[in-house]
Every structure is written in structure tokens, then in C-alpha cells.
N, CA, C and O atoms as CSV, one atom per row, in Angstrom:
chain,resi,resn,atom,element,x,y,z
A,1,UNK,N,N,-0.424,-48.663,40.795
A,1,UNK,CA,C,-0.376,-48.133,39.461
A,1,UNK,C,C,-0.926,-46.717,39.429
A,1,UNK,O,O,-0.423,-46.002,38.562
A,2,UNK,N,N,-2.022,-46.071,40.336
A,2,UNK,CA,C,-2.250,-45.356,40.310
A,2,UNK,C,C,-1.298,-44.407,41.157
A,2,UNK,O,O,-1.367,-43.324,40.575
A,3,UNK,N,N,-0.805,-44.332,41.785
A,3,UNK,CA,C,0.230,-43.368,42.371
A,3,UNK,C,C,1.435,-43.789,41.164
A,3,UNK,O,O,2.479,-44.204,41.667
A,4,UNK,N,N,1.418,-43.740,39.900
A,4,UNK,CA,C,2.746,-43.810,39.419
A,4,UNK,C,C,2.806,-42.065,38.136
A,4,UNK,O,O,3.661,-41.312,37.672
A,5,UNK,N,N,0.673,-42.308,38.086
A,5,UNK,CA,C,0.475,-40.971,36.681
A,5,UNK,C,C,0.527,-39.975,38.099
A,5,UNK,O,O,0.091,-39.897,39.247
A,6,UNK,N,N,1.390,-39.294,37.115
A,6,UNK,CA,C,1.450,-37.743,37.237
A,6,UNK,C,C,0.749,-37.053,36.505
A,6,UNK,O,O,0.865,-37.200,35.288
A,7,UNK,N,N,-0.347,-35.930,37.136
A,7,UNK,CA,C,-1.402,-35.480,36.943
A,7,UNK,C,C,-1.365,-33.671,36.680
A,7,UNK,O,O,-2.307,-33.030,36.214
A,8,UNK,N,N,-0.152,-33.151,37.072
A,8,UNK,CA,C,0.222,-32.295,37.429
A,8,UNK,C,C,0.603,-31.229,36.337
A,8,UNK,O,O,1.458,-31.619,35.542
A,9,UNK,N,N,0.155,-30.039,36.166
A,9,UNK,CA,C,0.720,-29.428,34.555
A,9,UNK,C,C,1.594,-29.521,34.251
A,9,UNK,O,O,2.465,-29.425,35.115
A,10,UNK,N,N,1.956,-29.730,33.062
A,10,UNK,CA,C,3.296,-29.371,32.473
A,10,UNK,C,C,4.277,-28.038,32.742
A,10,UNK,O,O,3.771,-26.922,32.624
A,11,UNK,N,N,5.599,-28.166,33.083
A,11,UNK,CA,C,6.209,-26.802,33.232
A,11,UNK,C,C,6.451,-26.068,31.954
A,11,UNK,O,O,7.212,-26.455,31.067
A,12,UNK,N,N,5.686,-24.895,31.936
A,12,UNK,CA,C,6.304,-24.510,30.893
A,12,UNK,C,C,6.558,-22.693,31.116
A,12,UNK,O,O,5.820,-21.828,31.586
A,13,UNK,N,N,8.174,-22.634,30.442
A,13,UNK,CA,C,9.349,-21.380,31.040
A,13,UNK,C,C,8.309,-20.455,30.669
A,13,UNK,O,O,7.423,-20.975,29.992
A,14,UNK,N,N,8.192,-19.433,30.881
A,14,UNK,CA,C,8.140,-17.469,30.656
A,14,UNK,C,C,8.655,-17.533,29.205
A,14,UNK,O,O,9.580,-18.187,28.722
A,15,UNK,N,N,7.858,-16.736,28.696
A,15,UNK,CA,C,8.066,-16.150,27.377
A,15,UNK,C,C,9.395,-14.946,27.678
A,15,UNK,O,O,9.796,-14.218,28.587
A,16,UNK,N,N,9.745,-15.319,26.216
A,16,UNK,CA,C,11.300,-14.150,26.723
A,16,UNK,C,C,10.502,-13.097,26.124
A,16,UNK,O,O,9.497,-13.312,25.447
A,17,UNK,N,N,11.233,-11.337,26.538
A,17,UNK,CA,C,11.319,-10.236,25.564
A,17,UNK,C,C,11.256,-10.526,24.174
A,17,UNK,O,O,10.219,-10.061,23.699
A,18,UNK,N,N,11.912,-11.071,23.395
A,18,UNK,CA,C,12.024,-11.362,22.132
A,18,UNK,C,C,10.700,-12.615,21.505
A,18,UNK,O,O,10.285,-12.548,20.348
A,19,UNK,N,N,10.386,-13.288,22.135
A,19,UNK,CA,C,9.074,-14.070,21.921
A,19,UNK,C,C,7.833,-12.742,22.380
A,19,UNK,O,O,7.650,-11.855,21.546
A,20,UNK,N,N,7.478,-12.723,22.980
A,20,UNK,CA,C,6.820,-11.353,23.174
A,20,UNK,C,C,6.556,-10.296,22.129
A,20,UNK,O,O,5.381,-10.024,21.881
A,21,UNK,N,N,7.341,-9.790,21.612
A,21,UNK,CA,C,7.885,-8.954,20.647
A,21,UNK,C,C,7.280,-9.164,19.186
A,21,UNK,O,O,6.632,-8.437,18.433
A,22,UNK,N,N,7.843,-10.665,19.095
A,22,UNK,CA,C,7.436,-11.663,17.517
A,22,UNK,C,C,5.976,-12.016,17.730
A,22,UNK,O,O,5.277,-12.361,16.777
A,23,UNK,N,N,5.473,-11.928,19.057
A,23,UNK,CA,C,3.938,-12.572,19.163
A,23,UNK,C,C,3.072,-10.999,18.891
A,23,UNK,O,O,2.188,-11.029,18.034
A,24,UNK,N,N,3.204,-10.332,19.253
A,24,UNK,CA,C,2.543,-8.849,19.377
A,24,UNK,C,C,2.568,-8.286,17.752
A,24,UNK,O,O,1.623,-7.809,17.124
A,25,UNK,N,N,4.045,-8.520,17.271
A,25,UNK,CA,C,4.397,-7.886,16.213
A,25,UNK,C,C,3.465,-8.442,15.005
A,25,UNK,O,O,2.904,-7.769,14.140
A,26,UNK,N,N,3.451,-10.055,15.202
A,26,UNK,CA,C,2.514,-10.670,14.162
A,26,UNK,C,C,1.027,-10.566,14.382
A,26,UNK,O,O,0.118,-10.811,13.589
A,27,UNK,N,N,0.985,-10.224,15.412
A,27,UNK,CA,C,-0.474,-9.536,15.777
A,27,UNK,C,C,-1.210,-8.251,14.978
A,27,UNK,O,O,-2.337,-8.052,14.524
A,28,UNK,N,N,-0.199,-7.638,15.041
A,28,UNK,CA,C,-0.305,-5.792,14.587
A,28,UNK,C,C,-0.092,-6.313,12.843
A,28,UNK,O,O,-0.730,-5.738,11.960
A,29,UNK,N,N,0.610,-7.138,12.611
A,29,UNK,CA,C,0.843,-7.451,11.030
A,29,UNK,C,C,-0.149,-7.676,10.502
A,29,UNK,O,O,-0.549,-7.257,9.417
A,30,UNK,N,N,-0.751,-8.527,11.403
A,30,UNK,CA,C,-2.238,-9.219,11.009
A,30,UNK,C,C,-3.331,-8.413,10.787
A,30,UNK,O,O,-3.849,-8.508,9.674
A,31,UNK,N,N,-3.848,-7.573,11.651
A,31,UNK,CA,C,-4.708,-6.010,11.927
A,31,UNK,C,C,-4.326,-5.448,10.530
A,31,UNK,O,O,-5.065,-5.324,9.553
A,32,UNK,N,N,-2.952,-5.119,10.653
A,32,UNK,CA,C,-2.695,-3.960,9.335
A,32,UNK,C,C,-3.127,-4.921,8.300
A,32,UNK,O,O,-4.074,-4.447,7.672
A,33,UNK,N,N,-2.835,-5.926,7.950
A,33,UNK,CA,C,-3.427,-6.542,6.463
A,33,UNK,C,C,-4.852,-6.676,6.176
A,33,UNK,O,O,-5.498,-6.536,5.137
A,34,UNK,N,N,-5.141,-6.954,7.259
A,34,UNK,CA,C,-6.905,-7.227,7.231
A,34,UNK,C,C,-7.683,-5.249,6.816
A,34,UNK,O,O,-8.688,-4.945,6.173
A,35,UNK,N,N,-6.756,-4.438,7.459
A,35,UNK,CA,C,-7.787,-3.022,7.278
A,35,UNK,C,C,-7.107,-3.245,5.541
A,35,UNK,O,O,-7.867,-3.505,4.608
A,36,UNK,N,N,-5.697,-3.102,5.366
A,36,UNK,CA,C,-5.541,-3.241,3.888
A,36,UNK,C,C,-6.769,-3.664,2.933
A,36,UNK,O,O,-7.629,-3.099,2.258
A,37,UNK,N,N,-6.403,-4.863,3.228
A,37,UNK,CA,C,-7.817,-5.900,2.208
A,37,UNK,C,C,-8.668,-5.237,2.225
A,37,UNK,O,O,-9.042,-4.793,1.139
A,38,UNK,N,N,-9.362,-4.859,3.413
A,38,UNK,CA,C,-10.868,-4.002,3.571
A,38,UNK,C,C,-10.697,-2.634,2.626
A,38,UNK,O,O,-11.490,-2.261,1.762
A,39,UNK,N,N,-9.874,-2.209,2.887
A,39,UNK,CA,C,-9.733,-0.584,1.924
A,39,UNK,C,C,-9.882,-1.091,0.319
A,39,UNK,O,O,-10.690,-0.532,-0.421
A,40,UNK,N,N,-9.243,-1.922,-0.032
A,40,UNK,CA,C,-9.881,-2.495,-1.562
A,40,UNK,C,C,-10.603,-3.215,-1.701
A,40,UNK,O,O,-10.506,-3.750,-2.805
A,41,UNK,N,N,-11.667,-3.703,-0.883
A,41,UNK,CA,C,-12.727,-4.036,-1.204
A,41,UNK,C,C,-13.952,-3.237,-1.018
A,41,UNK,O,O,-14.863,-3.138,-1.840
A,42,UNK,N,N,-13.877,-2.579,0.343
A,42,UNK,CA,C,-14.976,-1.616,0.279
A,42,UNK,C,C,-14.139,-0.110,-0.003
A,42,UNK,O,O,-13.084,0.328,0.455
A,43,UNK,N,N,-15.161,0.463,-1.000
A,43,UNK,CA,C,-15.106,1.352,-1.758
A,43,UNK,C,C,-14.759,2.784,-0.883
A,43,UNK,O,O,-15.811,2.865,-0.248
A,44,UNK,N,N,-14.240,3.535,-0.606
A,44,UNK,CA,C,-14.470,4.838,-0.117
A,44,UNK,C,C,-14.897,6.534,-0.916
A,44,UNK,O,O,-14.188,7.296,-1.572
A,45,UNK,N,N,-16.068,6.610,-0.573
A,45,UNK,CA,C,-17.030,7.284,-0.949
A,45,UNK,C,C,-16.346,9.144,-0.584
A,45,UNK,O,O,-16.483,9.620,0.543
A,46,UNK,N,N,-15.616,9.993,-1.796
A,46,UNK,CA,C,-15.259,11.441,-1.508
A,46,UNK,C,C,-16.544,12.276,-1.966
A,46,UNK,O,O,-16.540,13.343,-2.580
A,47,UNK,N,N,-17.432,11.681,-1.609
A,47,UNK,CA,C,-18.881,12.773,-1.896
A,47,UNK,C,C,-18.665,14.470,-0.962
A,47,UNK,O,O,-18.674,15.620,-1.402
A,48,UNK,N,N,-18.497,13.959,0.379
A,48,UNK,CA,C,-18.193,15.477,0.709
A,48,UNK,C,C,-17.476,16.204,0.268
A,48,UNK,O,O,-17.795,17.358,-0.017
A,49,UNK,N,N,-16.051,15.597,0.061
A,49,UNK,CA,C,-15.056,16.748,-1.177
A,49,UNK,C,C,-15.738,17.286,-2.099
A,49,UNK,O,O,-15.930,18.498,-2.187
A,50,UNK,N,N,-16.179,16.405,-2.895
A,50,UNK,CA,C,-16.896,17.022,-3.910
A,50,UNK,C,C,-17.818,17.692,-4.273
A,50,UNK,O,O,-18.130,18.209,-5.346
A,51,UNK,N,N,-18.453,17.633,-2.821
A,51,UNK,CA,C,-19.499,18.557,-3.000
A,51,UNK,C,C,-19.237,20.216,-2.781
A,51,UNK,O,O,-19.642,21.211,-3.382
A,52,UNK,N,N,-18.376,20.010,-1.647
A,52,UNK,CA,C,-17.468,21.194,-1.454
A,52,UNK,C,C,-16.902,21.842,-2.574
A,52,UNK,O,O,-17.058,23.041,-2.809
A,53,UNK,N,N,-16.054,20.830,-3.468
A,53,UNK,CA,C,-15.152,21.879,-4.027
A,53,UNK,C,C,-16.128,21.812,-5.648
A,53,UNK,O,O,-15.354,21.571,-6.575
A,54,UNK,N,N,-17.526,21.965,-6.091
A,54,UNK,CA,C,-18.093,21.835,-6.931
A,54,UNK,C,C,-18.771,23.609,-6.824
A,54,UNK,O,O,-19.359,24.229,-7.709
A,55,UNK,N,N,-18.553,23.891,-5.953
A,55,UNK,CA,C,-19.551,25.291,-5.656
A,55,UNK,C,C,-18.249,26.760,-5.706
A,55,UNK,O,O,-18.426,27.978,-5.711
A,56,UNK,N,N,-17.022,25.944,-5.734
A,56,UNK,CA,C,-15.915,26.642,-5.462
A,56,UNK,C,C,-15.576,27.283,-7.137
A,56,UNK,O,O,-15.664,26.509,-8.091
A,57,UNK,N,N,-15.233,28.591,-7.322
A,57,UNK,CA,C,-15.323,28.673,-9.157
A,57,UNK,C,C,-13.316,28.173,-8.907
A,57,UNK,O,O,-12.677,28.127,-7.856
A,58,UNK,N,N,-12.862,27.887,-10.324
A,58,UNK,CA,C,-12.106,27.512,-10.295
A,58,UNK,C,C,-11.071,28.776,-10.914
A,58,UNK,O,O,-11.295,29.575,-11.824
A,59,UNK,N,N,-9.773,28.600,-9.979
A,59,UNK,CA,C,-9.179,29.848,-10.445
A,59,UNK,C,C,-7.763,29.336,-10.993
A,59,UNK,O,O,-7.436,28.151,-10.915
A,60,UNK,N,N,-7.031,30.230,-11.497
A,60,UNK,CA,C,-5.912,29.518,-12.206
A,60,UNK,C,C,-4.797,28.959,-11.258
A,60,UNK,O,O,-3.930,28.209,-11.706
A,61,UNK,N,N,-4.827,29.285,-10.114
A,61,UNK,CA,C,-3.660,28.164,-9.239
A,61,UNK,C,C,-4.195,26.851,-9.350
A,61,UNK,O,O,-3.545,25.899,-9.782
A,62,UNK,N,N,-5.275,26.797,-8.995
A,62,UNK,CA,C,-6.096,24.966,-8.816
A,62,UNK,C,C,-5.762,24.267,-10.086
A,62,UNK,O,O,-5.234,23.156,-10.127
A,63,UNK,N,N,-6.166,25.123,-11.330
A,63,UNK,CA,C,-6.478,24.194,-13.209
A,63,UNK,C,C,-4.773,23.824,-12.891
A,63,UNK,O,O,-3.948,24.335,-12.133
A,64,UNK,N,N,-4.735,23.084,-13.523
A,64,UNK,CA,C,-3.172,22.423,-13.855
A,64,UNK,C,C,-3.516,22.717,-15.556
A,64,UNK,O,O,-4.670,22.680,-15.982
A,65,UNK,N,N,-2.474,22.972,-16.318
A,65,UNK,CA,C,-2.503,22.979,-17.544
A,65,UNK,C,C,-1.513,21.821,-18.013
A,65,UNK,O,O,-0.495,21.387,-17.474
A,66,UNK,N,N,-2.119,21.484,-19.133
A,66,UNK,CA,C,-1.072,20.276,-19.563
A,66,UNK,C,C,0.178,20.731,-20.307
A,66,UNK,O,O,0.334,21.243,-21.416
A,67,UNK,N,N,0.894,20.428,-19.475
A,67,UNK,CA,C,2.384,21.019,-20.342
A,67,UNK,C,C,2.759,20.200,-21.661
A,67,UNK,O,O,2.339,19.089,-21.983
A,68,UNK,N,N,3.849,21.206,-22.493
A,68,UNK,CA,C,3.907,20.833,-24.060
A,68,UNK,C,C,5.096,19.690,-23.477
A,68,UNK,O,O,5.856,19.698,-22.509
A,69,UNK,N,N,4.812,18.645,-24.681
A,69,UNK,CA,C,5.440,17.431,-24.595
A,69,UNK,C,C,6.675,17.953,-25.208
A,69,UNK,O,O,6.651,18.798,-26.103
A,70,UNK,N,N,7.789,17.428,-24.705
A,70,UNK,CA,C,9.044,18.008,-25.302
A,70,UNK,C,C,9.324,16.799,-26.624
A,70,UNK,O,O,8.950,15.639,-26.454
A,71,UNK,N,N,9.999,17.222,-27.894
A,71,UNK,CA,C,9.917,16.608,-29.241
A,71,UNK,C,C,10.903,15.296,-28.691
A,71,UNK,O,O,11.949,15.363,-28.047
A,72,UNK,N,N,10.126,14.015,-29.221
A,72,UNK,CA,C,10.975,12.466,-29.154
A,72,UNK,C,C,11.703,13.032,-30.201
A,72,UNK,O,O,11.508,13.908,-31.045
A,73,UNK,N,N,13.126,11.818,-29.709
A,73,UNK,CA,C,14.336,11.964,-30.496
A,73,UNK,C,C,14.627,11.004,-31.592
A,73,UNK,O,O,15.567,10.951,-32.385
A,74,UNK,N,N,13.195,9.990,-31.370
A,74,UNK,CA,C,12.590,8.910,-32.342
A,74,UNK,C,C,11.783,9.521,-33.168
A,74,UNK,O,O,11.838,8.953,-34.259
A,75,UNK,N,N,10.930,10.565,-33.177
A,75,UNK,CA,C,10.468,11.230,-34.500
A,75,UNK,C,C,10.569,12.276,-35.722
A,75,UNK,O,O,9.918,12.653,-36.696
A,76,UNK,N,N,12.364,12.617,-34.751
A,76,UNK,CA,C,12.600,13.648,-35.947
A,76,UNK,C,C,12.980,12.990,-37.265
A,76,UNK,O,O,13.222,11.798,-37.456
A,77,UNK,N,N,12.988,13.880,-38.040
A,77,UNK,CA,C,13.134,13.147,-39.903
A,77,UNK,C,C,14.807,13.089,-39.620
A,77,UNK,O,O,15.667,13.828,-39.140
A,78,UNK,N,N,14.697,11.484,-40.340
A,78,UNK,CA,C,16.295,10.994,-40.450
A,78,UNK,C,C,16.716,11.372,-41.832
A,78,UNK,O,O,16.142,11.320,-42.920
A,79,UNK,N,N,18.095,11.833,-41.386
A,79,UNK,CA,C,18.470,12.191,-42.752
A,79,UNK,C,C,19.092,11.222,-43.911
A,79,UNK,O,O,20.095,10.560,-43.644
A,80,UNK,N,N,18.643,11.166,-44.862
A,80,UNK,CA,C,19.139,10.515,-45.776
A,80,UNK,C,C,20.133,9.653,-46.638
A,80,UNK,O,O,20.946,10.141,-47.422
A,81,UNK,N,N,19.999,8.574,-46.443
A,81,UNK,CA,C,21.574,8.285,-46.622
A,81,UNK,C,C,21.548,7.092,-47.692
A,81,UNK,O,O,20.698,6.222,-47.883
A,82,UNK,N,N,22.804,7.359,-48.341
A,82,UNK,CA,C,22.598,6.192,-49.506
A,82,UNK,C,C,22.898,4.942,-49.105
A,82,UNK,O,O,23.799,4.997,-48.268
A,83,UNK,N,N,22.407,3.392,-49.416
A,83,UNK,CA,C,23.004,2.155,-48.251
A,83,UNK,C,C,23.997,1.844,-49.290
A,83,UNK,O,O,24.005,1.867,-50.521
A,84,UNK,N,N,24.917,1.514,-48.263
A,84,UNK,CA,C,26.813,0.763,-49.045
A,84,UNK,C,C,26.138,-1.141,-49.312
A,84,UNK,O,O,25.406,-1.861,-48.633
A,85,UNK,N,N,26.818,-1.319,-50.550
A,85,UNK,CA,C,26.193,-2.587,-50.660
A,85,UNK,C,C,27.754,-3.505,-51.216
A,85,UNK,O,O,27.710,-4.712,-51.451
């Protein structure tokens, strides 16, 4: 009975190119989501920008001015009309 178990590993084939590929790829998927998550949870701190550009005087290329809103075509006055009844 004992010479009947086979003890011996299992065969198992080579990964193809394309298994390879899908194993690596879900790897790198995984990495990129996890730094994702991390970027919205921990906060990133632009203190050096700001400290920089706080000492800088501000000249008129940098200011953005708010441009004039062009007139809605929902608030001009409707003209008048008698209703047909």
C-alpha cells in the first residue's frame, strides 16, 4: 500500500507571456490605487509655494480679472403680449 502514494509534486506548465503580463499588470494596478487612496487621505501641504510666491508683489500678468458675464437670454424683459382665450 505504501508503494502505491505518489509523493512527488504536482506538474505544473510555465506561465505563458500573456499570464505574466495579467499578473504584473494587476500588480502595478494595485500600487497605483493604493498611492491614489493615500493622496486623499493624507493631505499635501503647498507651504513652500506659498511662501515663495507671498513676498513676490503681484503684477498684472499673474491677477486674473474676472471677466463680464455675457447677458442670459432668460433675463431679458419679454415682450408683451395679450393671451388668446
Amino acid at each position: 500500500m505504501a508503494a502505491e502514494l505518489d509523493f512527488s509534486p504536482p506538474e505544473i506548465p510555465e506561465p505563458t507571456f500573456m499570464e505574466n503580463v495579467l499578473r504584473y499588470g494587476l500588480f502595478f494596478g494595485a500600487i497605483f490605487q493604493l498611492i491614489c487612496v493615500l493622496a486623499i487621505i493624507l493631505p499635501f501641504s503647498k507651504s513652500h509655494k506659498t511662501d515663495s510666491d507671498s513676498f513676490e508683489p503681484n503684477n498684472s500678468e499673474t491677477v486674473k480679472k474676472p471677466k463680464a458675464t455675457a447677458p442670459q437670454m432668460s433675463k431679458k424683459p419679454k415682450k408683451e403680449s395679450k393671451k388668446k382665450r
